[in-house]
N, C-alpha and C positions, 0 to 999 in steps of 0.2 A: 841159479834160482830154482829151487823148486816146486812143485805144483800146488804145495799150501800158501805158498808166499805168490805166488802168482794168483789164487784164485782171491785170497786177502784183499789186493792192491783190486781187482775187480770189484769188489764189493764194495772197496769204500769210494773206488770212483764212480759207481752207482749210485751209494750213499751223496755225495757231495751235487752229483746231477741231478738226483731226487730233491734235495735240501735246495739248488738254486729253483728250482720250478716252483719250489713252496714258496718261498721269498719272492717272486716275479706274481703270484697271484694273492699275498697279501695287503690289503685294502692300504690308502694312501694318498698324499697328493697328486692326483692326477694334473696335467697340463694340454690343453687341445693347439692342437696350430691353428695360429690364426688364419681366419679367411674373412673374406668379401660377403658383408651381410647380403642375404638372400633371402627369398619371397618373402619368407616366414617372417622378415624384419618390418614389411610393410604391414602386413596383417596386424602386427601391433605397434604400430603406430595408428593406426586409424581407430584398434581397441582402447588408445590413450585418450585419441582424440573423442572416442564415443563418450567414456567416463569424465573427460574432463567436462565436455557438453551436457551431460546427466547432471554431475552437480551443478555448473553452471543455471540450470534450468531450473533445479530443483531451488537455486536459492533466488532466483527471478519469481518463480510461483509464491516462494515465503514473502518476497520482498510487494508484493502486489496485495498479497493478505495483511501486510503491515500498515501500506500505505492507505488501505481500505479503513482498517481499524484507525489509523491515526484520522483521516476525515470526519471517520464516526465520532469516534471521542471530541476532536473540535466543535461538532454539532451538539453533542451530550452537554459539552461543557458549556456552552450558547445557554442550551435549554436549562440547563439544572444553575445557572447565573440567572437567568429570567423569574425561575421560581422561585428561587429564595430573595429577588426582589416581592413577589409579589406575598411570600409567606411572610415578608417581615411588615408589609403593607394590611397583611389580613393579623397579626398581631397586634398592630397598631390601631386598627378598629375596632377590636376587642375591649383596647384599654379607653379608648375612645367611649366606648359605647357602656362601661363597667362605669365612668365617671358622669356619662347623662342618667345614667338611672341612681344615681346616689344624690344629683341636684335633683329626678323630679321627685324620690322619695323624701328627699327635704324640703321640696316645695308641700308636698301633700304632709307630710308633717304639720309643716307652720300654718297651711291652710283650715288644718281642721276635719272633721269627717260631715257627711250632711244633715244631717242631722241635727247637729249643734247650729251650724248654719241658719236650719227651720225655727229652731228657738229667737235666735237672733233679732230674725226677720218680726216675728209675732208682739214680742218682750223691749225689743232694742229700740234707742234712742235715735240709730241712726240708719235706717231700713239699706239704702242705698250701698253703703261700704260691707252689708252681710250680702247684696247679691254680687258684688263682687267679687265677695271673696268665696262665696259659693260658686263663682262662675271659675275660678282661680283652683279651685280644689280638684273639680269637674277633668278640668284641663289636666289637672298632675297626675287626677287616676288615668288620663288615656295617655298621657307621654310614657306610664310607668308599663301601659299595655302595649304598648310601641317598644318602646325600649329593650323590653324584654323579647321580643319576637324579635328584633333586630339579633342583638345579642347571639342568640339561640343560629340564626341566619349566617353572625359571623362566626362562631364556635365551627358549625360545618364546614363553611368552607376553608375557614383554616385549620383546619382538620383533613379535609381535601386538599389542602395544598404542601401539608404537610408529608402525608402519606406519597405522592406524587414525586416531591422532592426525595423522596430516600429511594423512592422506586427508579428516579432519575439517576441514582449515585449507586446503586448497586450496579443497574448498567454499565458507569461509568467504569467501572472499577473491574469486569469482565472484562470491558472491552482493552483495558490498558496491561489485565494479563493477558489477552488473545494480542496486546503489540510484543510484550516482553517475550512470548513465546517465540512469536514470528523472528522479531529480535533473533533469538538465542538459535534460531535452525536456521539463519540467514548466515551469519557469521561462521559457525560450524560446517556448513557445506561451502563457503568460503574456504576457510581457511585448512579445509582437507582438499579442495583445489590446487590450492597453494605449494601446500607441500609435494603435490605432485609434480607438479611446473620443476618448481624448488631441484626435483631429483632427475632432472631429465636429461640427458647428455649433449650436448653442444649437436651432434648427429642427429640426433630425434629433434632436438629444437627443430632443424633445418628443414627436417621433413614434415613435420608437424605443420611449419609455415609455408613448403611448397602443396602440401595437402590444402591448406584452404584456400589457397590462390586458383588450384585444378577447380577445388570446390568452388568457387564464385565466376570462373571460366562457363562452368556446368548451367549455371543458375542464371547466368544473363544470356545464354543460347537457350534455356526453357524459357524462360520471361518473351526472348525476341521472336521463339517459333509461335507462342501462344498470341499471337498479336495481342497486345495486354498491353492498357494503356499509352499514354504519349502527352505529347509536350513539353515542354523544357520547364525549368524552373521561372527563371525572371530576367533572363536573358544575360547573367552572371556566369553559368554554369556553359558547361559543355552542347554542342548540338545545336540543330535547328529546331522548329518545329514552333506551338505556339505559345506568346508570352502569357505569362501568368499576372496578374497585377490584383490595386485592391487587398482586400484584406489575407487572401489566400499569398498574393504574390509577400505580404509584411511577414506572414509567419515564416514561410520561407526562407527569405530573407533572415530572419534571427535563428532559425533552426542552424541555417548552414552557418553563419557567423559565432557560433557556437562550436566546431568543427574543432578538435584536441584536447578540448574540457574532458578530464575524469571522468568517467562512468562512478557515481556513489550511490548505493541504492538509499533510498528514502529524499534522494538532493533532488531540489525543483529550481538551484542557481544560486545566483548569478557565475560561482567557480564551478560547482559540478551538477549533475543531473544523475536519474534515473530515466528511462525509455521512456515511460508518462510522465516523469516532470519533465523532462525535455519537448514533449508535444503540447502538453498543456500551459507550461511558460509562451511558448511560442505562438498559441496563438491567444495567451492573454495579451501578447507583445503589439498581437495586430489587431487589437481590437475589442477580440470575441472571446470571453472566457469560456471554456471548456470543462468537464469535467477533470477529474485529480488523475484518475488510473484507468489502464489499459478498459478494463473491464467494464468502468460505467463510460469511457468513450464508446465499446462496441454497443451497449447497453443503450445510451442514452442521443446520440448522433445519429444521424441518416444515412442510410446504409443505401450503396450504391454498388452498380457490379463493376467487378475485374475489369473489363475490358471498358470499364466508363471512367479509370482514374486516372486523375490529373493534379497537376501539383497541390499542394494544399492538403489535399485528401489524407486520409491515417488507414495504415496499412495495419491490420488488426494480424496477430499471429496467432499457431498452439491454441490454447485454449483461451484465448484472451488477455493471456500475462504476459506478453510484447507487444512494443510497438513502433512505426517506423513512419515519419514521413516522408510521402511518395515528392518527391522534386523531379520526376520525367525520365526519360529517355531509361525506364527498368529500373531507375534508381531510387533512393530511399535515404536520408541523414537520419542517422538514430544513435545512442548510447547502447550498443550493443550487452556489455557485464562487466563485471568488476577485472580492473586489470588491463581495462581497454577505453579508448577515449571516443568521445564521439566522431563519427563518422561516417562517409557514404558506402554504399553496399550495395551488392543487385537486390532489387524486390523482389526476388522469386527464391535468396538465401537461404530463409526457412518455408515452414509450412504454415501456409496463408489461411485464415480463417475467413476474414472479408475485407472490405474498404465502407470507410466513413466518411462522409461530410461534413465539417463544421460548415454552419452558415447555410445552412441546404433551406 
């Protein structure tokens, strides 16, 4: 061999060493060895669990402004029934009052005007039937001056009642797009829930549900360090401490007896609920009806402190768009969200706004 042919066979096994490094860092399906999920796997699961609790939350807030608007509109609809009784009533005076001034303008017709009358009385054979009927004419000009003021009296007000009724049904008819709205970002942040859940892997489920078991471990160790509330429910439930009876011990009683029913927002029963129709059925149950939604219970109930609750009581959350009844011992039965049935929970779960009183 000589030195051309030798340096040749150099070259091209250069070439070929060169050519495999080019192919080893051409882009491609890569493969990683599997390993044992690590930190980074928890951090997002609790990121899942954040956005899942975001929409959740977000469609509890829509769901509380639906329920708000649906009691409105039930009221509107009361009201604007009411006045179209009374617009078809002030209608009907109208025609009432259109047909007395057409008999007293025929009375005064037949009667004559006074004058003729004076001739009568002076000239006539029969003095007595001219002041009659002069007393008869007298009459029909003041029925006709009556009638007319009436008239005039009812044209206004059913004119007012007119105008009132439409002002009632414009209302109406806002308020039933401020439901449809509510509606349509209820369901949408639902059902982009959903699809999260939907995508989740048997792994994440797992962790997802040992995450809120830690989470409600957390929440009845704040609840019990906070000395917060006491008592037991109605001497049904778990624990000692003291009984609850009366109307507070009834709602109770139906709240918890409700216990695997749906969570369905806008549902106030008897299959499913929302968090205020679940509080509000219950204690229509026992008795004392209550406002519809979280907001007019904080709103319109007796407010009492943390550390003064006892069964019966409504645990107010967030900003008013949850709710939870308190049954004792930290605990709470409520219709948590969609996808979850009713159920007991620590009272210290979420973020506590205040506690109410029905019957205070």
């Amino acid at each position: 061999m000589n030195l051309s042919t030798g340096a040749r066979r150099l070259q091209s096994r250069a070439f070929l060493a060169s050519l495999a490094c080019t192919i080893a860092f051409v882009s491609g399906p890569s493969y990683a060895v599997p390993s044992e999920p690590g930190p980074g796997d928890d951090k997002s699961i609790e990121g899942i669990r954040d956005e899942l609790d975001g929409l959740y939350r977000e469609a509890e807030v829509a769901t509380e402004a639906y329920n708000t608007a649906d009691v409105k509109a039930t009221e509107q609809e009361k009201r604007l029934k009411s006045l179209r009784r009374a617009l078809a009533h002030a209608e009907d005076r109208v025609d009432d009052l259109r047909d007395l001034a057409g008999a007293a303008a025929r009375t005064q017709y037949h009667g004559g005007d006074l004058a003729a009358t004076g001739i009568q009385l002076l000239l006539g054979d029969h003095p007595d039937q001219a002041l009659d009927e002069a007393s008869q004419a007298r009459q029909a000009m003041r029925n006709l001056v009556t009638v007319s003021e009436s008239q005039k009296t009812a044209r206004t007000e059913l004119s007012r009642r007119t105008d009132a009724a439409a002002r009632e049904l414009r209302r109406l008819d806002n308020t039933r797009a401020d439901k449809a709205e509510s509606k349509q970002k209820i369901e949408g942040k639902i059902a982009e829930a959903e699809r999260i859940e939907a995508g989740l892997e048997k792994r994440q489920k797992r962790k997802l549900a040992q995450l809120e078991k830690e989470q409600a471990r957390d929440a009845k160790s704040r609840w019990n360090g906070s000395g917060s509330g006491g008592g037991t429910s109605t001497g049904t439930g778990t624990g000692g401490g003291t009984k609850v009876s009366g109307e507070a011990g009834r709602a109770v009683a139906f709240a918890k007896a409700q216990m695997g029913k749906p969570y369905v927002w806008g549902a106030v029963g008897p299959s499913s609920y929302d968090c205020s129709g679940l509080t509000s059925a219950a204690w229509a149950a026992a008795g004392h009806p209550i406002p519809r939604t979280s907001q007019a219970q904080w709103q319109g109930l007796t407010r009492v402190g943390l550390a003064s609750a006892r069964p019966g009581d409504l645990i107010i959350y967030y900003d008013a768009t949850h709710v939870g009844m308190y049954i004792g011992n930290g605990q709470i039965v409520h219709a948590p969200r969609p996808g979850r049935t009713v159920t007991i929970a620590p009272a210290a779960s979420m973020p506590i706004l205040g506690v109410v009183r029905p019957g205070a």
